[in-house]
C-alpha positions as CSV (number, residue, x, y, z in Angstrom):
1,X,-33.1,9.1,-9.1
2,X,-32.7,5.8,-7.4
3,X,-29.1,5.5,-8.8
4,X,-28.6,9.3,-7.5
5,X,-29.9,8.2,-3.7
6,X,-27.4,5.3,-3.6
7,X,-24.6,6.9,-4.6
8,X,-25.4,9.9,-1.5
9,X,-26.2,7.4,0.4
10,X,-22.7,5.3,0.1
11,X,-21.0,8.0,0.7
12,X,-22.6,9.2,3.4
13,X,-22.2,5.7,4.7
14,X,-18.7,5.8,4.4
15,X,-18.1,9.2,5.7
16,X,-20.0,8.4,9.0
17,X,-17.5,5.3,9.5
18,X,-14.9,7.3,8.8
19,X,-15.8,9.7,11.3
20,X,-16.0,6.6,14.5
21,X,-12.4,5.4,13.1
22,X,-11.2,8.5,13.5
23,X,-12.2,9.4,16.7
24,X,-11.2,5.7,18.3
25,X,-7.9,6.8,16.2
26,X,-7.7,10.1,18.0
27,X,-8.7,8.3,21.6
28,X,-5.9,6.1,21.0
29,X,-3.4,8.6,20.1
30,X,-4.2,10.3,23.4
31,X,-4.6,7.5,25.4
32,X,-0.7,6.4,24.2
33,X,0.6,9.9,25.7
34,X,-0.1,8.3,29.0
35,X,1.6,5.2,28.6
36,X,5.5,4.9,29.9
37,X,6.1,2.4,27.3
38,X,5.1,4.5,24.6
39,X,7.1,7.3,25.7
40,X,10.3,5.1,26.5
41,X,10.0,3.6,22.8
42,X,10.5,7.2,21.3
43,X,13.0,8.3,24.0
44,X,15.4,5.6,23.5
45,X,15.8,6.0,19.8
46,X,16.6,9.8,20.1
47,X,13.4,10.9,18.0
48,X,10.9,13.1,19.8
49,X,7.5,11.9,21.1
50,X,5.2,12.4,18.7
51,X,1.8,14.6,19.3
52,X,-1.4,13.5,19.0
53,X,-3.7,14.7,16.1
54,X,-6.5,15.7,18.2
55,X,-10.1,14.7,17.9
56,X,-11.2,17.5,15.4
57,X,-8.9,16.5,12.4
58,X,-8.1,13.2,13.4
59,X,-12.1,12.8,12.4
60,X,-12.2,15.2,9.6
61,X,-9.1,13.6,8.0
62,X,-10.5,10.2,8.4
63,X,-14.1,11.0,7.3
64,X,-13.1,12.7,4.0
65,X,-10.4,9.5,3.4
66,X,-13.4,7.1,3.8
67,X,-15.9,9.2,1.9
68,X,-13.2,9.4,-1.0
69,X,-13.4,5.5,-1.9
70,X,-16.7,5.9,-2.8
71,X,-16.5,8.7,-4.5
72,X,-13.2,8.1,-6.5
73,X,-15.2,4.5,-7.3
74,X,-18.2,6.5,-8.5
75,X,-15.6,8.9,-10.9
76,X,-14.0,6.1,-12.3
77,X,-17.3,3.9,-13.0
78,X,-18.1,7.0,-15.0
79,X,-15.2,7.6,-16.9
80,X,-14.7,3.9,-17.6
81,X,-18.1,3.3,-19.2
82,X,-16.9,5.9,-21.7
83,X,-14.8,3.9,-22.9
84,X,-15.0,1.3,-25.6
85,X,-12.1,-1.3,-24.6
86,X,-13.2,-4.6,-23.2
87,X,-13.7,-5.6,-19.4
88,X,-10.8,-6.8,-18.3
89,X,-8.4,-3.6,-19.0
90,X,-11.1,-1.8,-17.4
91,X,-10.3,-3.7,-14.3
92,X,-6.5,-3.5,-14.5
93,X,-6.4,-0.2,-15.0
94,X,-8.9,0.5,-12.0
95,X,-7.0,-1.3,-9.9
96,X,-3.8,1.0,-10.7
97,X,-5.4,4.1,-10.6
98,X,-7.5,3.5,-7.0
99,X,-5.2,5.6,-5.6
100,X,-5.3,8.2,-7.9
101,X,-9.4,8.6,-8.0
102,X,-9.5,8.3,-3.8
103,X,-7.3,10.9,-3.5
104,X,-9.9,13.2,-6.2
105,X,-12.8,11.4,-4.8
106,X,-11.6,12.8,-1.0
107,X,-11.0,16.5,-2.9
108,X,-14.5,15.8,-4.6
109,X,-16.6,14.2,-1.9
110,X,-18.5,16.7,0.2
111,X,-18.9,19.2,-3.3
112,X,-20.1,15.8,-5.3
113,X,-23.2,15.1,-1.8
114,X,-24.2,18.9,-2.6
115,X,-24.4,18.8,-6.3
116,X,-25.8,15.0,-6.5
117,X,-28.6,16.3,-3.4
118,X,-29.3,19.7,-5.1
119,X,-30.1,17.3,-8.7
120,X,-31.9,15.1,-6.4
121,X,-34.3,17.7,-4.9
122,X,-34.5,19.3,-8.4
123,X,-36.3,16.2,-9.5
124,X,-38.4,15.7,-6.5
125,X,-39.8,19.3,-6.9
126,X,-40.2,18.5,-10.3
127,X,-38.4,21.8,-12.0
């Protein structure tokens, strides 16, 4: 239960710092449409100015990236202890396939808090 409680908890962590980046990310954005600088960089090179994401999925997109590490992380750890090869190709091949498990821990994250809290109440109410 205690191992079940971290893992929400990390990812929840990482979620909710996901979700400040992304608005600072969007406030920027916005803030640059008001800059002449900005706008004269993109002018001059013939390409258009581009838009700002908004606040809404500037967050979202930010907060489901962030909560992905950790839950890609928490993919691999279990996969990887399945298998019977020694330490360090563990590592090297974690390393080369971060990308891969963020990108299904980001897919993963919010259905992995639900089924990981739903387990965790389950053994609180003792069922």
């Amino acid at each position: 239960m205690k191992k079940e409680q971290k893992q929400i908890m990390s990812i929840c962590a990482f979620l909710i710092i996901g979700c400040v980046l992304g608005y600072f990310v969007a406030a920027n954005q916005i803030n640059q449409l008001s800059n002449p600088e900005y706008i004269a960089f993109w002018t001059n090179n013939n390409m258009p100015v581009p838009e700002p994401l908004g606040y809404t999925k500037s967050i979202i997109s930010f907060a489901l990236l962030f909560s992905g590490i950790p839950t890609g992380a928490i993919f691999y750890n279990s996969i990887s202890k399945k298998w019977m090869t020694p330490l360090a190709p563990k590592i090297i091949i974690g390393i080369i396939t971060f990308p891969m498990y963020t990108c299904i821990g980001i897919v993963d994250s919010i259905p992995f808090i639900i089924y990981k809290g739903m387990r965790l109440i389950k053994v609180m109410r003792g069922v």
